[in-house]
PDBQT receptor file of N, H, CA, C and O in Angstrom, charges set to zero:
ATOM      1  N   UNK A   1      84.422 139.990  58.104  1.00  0.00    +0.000 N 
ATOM      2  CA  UNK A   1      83.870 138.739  57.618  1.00  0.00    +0.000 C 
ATOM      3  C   UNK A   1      84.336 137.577  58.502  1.00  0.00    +0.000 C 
ATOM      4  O   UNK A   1      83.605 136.609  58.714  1.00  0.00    +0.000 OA
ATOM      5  N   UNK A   2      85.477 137.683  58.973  1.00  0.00    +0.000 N 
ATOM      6  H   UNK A   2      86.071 138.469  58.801  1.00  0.00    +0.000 HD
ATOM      7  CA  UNK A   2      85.980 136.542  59.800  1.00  0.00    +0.000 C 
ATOM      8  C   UNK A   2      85.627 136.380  61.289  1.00  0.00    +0.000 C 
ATOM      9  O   UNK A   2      85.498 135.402  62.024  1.00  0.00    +0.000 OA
ATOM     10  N   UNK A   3      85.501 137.920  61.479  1.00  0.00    +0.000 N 
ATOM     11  H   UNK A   3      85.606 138.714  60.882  1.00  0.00    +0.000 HD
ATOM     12  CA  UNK A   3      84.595 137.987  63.048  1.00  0.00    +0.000 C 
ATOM     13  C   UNK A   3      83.351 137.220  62.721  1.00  0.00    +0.000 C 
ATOM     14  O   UNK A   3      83.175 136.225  63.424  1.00  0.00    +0.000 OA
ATOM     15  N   UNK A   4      82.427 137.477  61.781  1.00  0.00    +0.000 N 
ATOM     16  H   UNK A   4      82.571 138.285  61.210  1.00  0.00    +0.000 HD
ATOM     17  CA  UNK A   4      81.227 136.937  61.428  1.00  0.00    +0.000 C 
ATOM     18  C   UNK A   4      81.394 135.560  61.195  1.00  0.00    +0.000 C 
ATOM     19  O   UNK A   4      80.387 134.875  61.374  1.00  0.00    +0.000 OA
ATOM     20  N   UNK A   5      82.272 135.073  60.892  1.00  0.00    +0.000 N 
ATOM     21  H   UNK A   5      83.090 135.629  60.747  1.00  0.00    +0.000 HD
ATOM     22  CA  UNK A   5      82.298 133.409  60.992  1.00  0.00    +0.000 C 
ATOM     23  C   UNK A   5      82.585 133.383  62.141  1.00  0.00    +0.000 C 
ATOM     24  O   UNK A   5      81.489 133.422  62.700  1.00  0.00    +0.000 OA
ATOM     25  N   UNK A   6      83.565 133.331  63.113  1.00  0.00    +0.000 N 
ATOM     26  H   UNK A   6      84.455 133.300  62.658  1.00  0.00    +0.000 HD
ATOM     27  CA  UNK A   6      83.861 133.167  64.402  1.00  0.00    +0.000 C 
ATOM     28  C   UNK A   6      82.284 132.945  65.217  1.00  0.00    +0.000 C 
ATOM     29  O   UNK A   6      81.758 131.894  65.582  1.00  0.00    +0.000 OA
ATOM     30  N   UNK A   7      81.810 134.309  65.324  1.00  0.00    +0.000 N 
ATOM     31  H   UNK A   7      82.238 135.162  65.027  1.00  0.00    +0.000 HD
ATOM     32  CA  UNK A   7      80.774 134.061  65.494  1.00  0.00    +0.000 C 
ATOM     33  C   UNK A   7      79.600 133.576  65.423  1.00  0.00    +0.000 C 
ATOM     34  O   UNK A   7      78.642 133.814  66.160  1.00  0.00    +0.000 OA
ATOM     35  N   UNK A   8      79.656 132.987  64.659  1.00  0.00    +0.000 N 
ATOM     36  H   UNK A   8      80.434 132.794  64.061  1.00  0.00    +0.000 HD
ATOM     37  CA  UNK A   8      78.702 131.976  63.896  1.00  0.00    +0.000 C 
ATOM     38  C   UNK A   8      79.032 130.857  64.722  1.00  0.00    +0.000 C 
ATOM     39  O   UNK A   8      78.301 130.300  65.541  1.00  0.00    +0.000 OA
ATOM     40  N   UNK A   9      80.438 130.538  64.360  1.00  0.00    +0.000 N 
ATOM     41  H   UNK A   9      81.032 130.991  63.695  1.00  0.00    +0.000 HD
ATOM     42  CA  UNK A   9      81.328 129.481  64.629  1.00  0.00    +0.000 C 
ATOM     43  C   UNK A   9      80.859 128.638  66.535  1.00  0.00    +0.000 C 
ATOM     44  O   UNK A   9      80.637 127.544  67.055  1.00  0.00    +0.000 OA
ATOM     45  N   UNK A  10      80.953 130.125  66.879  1.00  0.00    +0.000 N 
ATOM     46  H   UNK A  10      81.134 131.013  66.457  1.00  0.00    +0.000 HD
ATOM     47  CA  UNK A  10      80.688 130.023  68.604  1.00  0.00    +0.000 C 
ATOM     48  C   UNK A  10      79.256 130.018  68.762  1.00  0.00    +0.000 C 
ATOM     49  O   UNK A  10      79.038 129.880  69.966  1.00  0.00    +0.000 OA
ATOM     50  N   UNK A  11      78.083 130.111  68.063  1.00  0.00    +0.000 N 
ATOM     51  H   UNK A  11      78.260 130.223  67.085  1.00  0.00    +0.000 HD
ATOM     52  CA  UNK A  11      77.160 130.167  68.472  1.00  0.00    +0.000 C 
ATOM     53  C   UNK A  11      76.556 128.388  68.336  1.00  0.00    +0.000 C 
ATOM     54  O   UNK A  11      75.942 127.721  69.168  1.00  0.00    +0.000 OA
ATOM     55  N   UNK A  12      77.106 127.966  66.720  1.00  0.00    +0.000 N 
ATOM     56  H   UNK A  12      77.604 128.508  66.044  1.00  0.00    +0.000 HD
ATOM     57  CA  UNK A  12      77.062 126.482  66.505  1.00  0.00    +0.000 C 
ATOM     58  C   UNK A  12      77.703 125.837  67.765  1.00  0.00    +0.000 C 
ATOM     59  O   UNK A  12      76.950 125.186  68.490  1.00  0.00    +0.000 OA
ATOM     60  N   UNK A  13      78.587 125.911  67.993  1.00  0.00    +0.000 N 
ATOM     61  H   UNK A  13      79.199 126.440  67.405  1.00  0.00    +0.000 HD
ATOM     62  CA  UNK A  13      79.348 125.586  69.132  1.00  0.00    +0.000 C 
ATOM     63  C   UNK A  13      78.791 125.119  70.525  1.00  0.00    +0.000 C 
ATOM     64  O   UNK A  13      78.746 124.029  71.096  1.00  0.00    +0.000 OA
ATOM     65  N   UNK A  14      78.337 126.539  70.871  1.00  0.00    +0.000 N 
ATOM     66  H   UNK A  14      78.373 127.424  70.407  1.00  0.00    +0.000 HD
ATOM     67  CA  UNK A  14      77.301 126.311  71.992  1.00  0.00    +0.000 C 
ATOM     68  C   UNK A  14      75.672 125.781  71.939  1.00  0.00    +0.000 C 
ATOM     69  O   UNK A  14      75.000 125.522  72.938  1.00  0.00    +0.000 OA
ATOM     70  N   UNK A  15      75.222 125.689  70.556  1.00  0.00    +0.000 N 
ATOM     71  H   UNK A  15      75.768 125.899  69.745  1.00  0.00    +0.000 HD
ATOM     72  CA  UNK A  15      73.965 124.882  70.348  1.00  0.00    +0.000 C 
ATOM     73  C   UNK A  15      74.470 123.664  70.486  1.00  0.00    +0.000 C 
ATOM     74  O   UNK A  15      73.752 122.904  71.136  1.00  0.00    +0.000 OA
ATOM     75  N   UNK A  16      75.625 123.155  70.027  1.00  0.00    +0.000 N 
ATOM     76  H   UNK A  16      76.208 123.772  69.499  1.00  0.00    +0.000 HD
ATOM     77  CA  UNK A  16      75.847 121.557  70.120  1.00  0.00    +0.000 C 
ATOM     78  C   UNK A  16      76.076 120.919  71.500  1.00  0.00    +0.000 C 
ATOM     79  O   UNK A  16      75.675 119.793  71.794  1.00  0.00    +0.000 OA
ATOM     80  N   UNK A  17      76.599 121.551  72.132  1.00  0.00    +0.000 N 
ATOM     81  H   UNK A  17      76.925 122.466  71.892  1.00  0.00    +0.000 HD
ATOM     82  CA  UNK A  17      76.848 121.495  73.787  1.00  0.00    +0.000 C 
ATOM     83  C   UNK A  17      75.628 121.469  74.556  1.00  0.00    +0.000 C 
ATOM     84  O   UNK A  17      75.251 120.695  75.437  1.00  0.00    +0.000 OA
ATOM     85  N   UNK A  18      75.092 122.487  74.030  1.00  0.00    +0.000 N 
ATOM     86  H   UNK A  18      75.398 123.116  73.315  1.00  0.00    +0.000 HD
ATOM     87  CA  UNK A  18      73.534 122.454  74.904  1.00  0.00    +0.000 C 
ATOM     88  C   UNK A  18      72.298 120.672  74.222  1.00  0.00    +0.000 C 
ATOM     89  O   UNK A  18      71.502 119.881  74.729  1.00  0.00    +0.000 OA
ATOM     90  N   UNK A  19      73.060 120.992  72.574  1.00  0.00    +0.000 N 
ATOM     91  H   UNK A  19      73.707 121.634  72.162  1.00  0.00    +0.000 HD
ATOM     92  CA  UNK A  19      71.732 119.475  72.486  1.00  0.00    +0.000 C 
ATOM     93  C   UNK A  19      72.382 118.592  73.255  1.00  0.00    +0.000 C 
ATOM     94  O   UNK A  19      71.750 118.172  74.224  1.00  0.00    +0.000 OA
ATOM     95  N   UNK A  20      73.695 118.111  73.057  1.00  0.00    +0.000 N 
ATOM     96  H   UNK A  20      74.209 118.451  72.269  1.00  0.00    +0.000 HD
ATOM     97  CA  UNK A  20      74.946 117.095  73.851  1.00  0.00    +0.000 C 
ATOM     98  C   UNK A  20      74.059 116.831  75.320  1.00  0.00    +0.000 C 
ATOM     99  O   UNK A  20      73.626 115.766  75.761  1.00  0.00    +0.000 OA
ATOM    100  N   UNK A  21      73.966 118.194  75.884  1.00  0.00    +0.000 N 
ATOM    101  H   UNK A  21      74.318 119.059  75.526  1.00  0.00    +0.000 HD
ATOM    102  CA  UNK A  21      73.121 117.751  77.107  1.00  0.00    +0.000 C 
ATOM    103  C   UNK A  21      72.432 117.793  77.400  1.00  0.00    +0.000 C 
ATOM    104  O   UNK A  21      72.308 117.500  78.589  1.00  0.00    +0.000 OA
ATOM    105  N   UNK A  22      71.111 118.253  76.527  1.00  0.00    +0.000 N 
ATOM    106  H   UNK A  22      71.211 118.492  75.561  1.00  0.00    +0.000 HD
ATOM    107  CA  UNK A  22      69.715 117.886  76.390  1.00  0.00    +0.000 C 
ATOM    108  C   UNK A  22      70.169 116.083  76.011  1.00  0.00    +0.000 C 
ATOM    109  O   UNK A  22      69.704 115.321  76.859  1.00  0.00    +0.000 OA
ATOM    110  N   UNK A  23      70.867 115.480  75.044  1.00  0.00    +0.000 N 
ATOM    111  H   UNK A  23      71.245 116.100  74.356  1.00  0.00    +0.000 HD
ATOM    112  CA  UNK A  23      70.704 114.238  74.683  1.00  0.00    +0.000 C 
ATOM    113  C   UNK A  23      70.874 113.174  76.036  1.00  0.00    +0.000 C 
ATOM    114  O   UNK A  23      70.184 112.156  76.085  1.00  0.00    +0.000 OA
ATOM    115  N   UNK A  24      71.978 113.549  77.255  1.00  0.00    +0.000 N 
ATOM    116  H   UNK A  24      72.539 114.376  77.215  1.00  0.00    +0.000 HD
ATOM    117  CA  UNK A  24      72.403 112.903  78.239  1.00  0.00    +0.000 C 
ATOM    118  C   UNK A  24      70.943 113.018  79.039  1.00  0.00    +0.000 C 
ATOM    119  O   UNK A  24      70.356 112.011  79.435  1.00  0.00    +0.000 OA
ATOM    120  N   UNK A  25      70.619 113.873  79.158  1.00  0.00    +0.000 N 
ATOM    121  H   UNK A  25      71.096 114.691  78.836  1.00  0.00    +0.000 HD
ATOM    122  CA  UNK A  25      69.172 114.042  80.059  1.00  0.00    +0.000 C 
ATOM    123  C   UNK A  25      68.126 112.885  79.610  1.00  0.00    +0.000 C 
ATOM    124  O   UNK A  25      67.363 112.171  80.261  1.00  0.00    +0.000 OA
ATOM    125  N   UNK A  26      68.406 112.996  78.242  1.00  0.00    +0.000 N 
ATOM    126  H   UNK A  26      69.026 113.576  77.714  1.00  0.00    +0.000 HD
ATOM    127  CA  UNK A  26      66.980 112.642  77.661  1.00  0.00    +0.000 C 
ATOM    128  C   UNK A  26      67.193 110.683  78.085  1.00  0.00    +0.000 C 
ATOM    129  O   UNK A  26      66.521 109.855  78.700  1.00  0.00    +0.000 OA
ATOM    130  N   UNK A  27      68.650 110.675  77.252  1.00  0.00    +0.000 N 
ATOM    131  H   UNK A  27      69.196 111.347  76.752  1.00  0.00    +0.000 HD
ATOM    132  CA  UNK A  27      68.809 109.301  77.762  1.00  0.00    +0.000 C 
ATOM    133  C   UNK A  27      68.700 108.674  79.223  1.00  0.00    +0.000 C 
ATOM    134  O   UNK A  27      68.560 107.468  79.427  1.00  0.00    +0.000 OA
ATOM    135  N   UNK A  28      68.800 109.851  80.418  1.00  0.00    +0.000 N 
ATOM    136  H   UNK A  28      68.914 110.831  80.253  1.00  0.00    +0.000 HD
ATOM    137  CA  UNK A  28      68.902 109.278  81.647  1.00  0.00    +0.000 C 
ATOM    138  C   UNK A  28      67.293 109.352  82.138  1.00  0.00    +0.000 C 
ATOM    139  O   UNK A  28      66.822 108.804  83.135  1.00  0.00    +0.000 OA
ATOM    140  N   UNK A  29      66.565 110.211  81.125  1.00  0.00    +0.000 N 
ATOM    141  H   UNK A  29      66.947 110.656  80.316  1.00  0.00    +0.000 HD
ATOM    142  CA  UNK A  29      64.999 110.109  81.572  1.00  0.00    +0.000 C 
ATOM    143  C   UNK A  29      64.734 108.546  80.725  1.00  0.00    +0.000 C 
ATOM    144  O   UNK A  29      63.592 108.158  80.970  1.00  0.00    +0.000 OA
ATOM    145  N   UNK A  30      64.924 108.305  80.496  1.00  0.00    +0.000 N 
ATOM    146  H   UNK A  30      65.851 108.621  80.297  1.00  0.00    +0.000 HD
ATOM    147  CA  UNK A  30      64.454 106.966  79.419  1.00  0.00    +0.000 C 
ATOM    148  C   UNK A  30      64.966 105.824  80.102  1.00  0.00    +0.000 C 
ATOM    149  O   UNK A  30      64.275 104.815  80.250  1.00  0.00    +0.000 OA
ATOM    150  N   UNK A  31      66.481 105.947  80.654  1.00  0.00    +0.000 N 
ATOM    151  H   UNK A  31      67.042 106.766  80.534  1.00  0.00    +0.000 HD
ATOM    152  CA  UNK A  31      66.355 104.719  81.572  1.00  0.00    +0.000 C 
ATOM    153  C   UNK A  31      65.996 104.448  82.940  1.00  0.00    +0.000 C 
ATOM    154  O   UNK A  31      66.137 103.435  83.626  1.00  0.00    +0.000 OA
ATOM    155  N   UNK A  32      65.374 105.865  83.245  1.00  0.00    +0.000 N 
ATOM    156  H   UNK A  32      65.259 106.688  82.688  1.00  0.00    +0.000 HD
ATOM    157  CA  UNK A  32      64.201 105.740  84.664  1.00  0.00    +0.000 C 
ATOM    158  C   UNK A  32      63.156 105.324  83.874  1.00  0.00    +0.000 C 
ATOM    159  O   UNK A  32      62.679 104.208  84.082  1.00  0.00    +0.000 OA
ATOM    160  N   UNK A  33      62.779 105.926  83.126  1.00  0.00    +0.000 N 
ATOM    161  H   UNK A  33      63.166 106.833  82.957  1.00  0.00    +0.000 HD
ATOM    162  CA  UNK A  33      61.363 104.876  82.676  1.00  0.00    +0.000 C 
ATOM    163  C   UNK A  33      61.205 103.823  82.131  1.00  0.00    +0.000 C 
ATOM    164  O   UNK A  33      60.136 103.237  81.958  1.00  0.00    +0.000 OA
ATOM    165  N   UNK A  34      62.572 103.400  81.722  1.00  0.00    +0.000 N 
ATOM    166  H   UNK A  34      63.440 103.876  81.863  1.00  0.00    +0.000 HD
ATOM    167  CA  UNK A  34      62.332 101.636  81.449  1.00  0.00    +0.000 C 
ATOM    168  C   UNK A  34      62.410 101.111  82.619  1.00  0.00    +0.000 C 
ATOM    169  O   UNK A  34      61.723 100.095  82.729  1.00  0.00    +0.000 OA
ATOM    170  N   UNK A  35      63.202 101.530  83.880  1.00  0.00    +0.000 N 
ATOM    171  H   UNK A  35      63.760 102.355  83.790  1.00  0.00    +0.000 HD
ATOM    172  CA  UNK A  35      63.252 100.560  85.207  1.00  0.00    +0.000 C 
ATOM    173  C   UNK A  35      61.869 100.691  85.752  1.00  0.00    +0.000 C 
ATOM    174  O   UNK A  35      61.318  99.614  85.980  1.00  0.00    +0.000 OA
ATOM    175  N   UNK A  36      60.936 102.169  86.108  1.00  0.00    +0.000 N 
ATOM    176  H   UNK A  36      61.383 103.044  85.923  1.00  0.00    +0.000 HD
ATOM    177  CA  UNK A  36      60.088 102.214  86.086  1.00  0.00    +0.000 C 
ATOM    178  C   UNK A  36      58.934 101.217  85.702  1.00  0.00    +0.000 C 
ATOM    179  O   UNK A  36      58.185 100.504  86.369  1.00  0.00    +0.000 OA
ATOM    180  N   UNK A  37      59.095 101.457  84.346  1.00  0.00    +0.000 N 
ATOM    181  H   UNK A  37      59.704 102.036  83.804  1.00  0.00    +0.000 HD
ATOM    182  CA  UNK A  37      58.191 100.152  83.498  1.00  0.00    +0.000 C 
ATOM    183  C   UNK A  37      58.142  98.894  84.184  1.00  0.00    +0.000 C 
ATOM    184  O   UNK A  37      57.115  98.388  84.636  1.00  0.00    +0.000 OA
ATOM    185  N   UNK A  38      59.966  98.133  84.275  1.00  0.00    +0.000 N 
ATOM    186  H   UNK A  38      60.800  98.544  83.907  1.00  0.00    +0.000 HD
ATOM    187  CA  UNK A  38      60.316  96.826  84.959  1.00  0.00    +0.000 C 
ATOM    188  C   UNK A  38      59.387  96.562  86.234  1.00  0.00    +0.000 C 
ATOM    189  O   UNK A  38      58.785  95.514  86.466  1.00  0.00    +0.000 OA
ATOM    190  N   UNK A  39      59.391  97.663  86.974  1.00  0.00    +0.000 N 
ATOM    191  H   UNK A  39      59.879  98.514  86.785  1.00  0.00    +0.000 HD
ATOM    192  CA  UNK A  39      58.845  97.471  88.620  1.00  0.00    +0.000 C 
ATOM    193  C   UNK A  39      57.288  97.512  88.119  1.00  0.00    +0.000 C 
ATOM    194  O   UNK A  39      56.529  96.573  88.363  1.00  0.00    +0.000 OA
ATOM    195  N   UNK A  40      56.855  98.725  87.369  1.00  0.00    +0.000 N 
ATOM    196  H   UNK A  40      57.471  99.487  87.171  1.00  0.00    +0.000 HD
ATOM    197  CA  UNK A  40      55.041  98.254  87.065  1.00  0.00    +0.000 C 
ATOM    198  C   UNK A  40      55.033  96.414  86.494  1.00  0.00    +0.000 C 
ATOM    199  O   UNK A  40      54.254  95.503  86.773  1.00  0.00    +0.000 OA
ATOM    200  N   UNK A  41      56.031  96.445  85.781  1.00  0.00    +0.000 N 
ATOM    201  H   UNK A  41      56.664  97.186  85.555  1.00  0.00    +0.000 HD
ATOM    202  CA  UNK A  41      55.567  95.169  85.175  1.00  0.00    +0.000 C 
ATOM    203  C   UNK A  41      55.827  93.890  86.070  1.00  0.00    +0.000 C 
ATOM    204  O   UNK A  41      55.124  92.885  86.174  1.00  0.00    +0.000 OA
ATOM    205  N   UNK A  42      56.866  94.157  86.604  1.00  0.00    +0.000 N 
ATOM    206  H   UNK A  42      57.437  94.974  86.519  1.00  0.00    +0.000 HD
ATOM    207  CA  UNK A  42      56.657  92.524  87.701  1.00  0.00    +0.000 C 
ATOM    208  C   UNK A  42      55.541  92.987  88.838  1.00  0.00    +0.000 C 
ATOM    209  O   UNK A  42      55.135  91.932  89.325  1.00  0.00    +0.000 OA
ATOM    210  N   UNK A  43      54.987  93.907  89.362  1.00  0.00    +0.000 N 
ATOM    211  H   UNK A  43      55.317  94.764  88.966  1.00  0.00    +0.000 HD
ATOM    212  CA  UNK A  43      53.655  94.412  90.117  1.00  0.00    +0.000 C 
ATOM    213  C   UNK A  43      52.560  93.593  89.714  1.00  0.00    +0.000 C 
ATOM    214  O   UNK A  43      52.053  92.703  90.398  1.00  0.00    +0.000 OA
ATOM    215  N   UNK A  44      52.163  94.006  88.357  1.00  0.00    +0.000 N 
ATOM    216  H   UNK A  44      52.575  94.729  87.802  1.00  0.00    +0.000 HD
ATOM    217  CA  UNK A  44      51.233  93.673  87.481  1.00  0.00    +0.000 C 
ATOM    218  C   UNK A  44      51.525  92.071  87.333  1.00  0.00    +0.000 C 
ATOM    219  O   UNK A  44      50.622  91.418  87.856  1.00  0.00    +0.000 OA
ATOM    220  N   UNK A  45      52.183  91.564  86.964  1.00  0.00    +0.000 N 
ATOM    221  H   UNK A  45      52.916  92.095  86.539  1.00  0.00    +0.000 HD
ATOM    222  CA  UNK A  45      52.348  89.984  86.714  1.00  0.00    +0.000 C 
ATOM    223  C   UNK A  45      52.372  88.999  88.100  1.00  0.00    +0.000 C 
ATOM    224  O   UNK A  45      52.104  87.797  88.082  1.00  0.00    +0.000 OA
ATOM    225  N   UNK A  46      52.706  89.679  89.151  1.00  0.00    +0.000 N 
ATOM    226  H   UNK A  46      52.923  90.655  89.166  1.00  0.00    +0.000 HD
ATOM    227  CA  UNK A  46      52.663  89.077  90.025  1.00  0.00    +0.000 C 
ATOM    228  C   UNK A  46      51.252  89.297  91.267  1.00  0.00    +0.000 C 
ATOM    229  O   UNK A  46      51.067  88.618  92.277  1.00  0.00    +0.000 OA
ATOM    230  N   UNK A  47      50.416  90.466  90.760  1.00  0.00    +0.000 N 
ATOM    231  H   UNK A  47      50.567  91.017  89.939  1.00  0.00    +0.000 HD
ATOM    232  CA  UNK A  47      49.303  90.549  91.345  1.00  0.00    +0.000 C 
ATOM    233  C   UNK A  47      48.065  89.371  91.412  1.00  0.00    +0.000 C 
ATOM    234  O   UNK A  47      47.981  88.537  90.510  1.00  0.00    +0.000 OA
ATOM    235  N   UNK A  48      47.140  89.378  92.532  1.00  0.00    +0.000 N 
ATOM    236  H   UNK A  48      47.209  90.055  93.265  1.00  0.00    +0.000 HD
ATOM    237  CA  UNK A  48      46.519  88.308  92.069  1.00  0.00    +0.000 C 
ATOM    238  C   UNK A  48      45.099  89.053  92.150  1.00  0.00    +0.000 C 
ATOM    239  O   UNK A  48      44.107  88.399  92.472  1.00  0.00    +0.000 OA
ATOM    240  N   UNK A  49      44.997  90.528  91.835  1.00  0.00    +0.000 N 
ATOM    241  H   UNK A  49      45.803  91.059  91.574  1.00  0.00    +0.000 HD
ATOM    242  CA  UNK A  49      43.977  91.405  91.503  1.00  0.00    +0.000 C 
ATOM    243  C   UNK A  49      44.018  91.868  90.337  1.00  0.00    +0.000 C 
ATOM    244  O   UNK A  49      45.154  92.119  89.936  1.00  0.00    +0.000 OA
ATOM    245  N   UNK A  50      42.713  92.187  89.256  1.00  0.00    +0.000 N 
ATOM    246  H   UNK A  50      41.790  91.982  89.582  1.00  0.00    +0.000 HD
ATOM    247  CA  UNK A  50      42.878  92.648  88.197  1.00  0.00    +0.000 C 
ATOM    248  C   UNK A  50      43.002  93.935  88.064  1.00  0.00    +0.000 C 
ATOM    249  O   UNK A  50      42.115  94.634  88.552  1.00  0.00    +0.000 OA
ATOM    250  N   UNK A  51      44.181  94.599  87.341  1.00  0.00    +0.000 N 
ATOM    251  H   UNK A  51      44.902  94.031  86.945  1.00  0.00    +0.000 HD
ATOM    252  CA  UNK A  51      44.669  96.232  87.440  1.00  0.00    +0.000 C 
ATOM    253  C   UNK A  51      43.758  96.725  86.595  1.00  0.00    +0.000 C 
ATOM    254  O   UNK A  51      42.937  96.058  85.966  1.00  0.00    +0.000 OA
ATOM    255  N   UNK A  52      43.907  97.988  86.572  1.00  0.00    +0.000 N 
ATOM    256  H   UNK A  52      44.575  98.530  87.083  1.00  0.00    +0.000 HD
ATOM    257  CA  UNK A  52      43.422  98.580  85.582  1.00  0.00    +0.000 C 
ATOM    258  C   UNK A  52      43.817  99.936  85.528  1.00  0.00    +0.000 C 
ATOM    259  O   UNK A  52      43.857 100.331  86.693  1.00  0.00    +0.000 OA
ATOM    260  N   UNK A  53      44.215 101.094  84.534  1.00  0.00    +0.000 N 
ATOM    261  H   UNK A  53      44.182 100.773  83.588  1.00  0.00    +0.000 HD
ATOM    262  CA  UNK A  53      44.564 102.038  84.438  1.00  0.00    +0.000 C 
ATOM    263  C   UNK A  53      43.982 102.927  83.424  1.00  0.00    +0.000 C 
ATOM    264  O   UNK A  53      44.328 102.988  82.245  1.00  0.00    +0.000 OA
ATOM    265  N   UNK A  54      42.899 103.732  84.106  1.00  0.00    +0.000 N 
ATOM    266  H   UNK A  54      42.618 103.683  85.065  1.00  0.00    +0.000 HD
ATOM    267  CA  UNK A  54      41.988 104.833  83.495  1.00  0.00    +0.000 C 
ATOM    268  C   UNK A  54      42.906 106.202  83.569  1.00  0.00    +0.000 C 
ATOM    269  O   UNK A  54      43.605 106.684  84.460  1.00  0.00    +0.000 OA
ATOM    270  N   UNK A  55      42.550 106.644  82.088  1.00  0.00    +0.000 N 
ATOM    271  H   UNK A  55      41.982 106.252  81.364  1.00  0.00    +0.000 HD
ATOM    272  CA  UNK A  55      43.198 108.136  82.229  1.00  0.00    +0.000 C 
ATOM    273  C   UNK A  55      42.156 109.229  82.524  1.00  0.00    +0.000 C 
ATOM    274  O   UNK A  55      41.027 109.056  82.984  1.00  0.00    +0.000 OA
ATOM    275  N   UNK A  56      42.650 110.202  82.231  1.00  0.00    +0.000 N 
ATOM    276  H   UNK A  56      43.567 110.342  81.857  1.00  0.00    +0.000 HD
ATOM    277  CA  UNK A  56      41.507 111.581  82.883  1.00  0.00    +0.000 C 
ATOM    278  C   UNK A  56      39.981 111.313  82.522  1.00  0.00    +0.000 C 
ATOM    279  O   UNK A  56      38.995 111.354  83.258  1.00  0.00    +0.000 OA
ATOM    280  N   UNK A  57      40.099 110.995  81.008  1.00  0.00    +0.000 N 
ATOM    281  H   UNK A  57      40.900 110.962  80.410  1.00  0.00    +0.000 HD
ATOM    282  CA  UNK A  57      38.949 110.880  80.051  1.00  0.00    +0.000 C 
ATOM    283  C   UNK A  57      38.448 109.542  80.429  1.00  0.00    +0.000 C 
ATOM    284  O   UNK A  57      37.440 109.353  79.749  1.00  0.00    +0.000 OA
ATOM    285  N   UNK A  58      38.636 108.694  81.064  1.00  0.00    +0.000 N 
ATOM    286  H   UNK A  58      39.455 108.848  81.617  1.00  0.00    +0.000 HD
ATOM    287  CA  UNK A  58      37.337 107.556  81.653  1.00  0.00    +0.000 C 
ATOM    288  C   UNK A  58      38.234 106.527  80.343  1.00  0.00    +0.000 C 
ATOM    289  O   UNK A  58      37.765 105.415  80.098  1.00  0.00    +0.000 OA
ATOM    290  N   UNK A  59      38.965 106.802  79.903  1.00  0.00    +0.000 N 
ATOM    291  H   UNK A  59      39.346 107.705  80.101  1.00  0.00    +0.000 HD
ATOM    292  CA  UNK A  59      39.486 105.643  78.602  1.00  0.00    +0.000 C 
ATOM    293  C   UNK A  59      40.538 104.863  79.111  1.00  0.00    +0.000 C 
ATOM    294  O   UNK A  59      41.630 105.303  79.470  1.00  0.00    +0.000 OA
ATOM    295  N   UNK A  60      40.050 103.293  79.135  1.00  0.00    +0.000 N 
ATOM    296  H   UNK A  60      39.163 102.936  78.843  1.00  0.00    +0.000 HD
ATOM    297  CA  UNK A  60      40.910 102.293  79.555  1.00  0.00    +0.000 C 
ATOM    298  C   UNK A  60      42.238 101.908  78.493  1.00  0.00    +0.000 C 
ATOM    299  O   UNK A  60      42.289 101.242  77.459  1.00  0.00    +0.000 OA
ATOM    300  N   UNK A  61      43.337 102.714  79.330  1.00  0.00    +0.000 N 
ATOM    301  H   UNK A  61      43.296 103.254  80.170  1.00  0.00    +0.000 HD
ATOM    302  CA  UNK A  61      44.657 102.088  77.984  1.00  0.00    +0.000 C 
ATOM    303  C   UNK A  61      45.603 101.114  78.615  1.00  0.00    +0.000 C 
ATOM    304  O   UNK A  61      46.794 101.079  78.307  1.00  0.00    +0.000 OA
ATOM    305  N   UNK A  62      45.131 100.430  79.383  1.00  0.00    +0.000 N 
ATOM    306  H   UNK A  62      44.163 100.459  79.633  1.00  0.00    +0.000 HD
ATOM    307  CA  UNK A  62      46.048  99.558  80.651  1.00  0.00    +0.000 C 
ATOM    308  C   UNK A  62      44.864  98.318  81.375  1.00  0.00    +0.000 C 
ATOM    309  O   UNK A  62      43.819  98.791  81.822  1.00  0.00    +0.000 OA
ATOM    310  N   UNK A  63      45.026  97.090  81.447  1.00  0.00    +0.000 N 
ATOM    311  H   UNK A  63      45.875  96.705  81.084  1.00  0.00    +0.000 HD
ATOM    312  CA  UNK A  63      44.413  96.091  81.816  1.00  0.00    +0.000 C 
ATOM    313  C   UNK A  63      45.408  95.040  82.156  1.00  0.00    +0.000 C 
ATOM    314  O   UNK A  63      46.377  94.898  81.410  1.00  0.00    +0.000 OA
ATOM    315  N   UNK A  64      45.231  94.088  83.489  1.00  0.00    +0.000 N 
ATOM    316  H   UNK A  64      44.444  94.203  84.095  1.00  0.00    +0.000 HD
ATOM    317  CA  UNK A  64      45.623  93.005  83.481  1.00  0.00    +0.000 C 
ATOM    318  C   UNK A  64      45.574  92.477  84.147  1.00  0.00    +0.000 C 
ATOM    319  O   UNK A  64      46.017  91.331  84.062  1.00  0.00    +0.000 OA
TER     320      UNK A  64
């Protein structure tokens, strides 16, 4: 019974480690895409052409 907790024990263990660094990833993808964002957005504000951003489907979700 106590092997069976142990083991348990170590498997929780190593799921938390692995989300821990799924979470660091996730946060370091998120602050490339807010700087990302920053650089589209002073592009866009400082253009003196009107943007526009069509996706696959011909649908305008981006103007300015």
């Amino acid at each position: 019974m106590q092997q069976d907790a142990n083991k348990i024990i170590a498997q929780l263990s190593d799921e938390l480690g692995q989300l821990r660094q799924r979470c660091t990833e996730l946060k370091a993808s998120l602050i490339t895409a807010k700087e990302e964002a920053e650089h589209l957005r002073g592009a866009f504000e400082t253009s003196l052409d009107a943007i526009m951003i069509i996706d696959q489907e011909g649908i305008i979700f981006f103007w300015e």
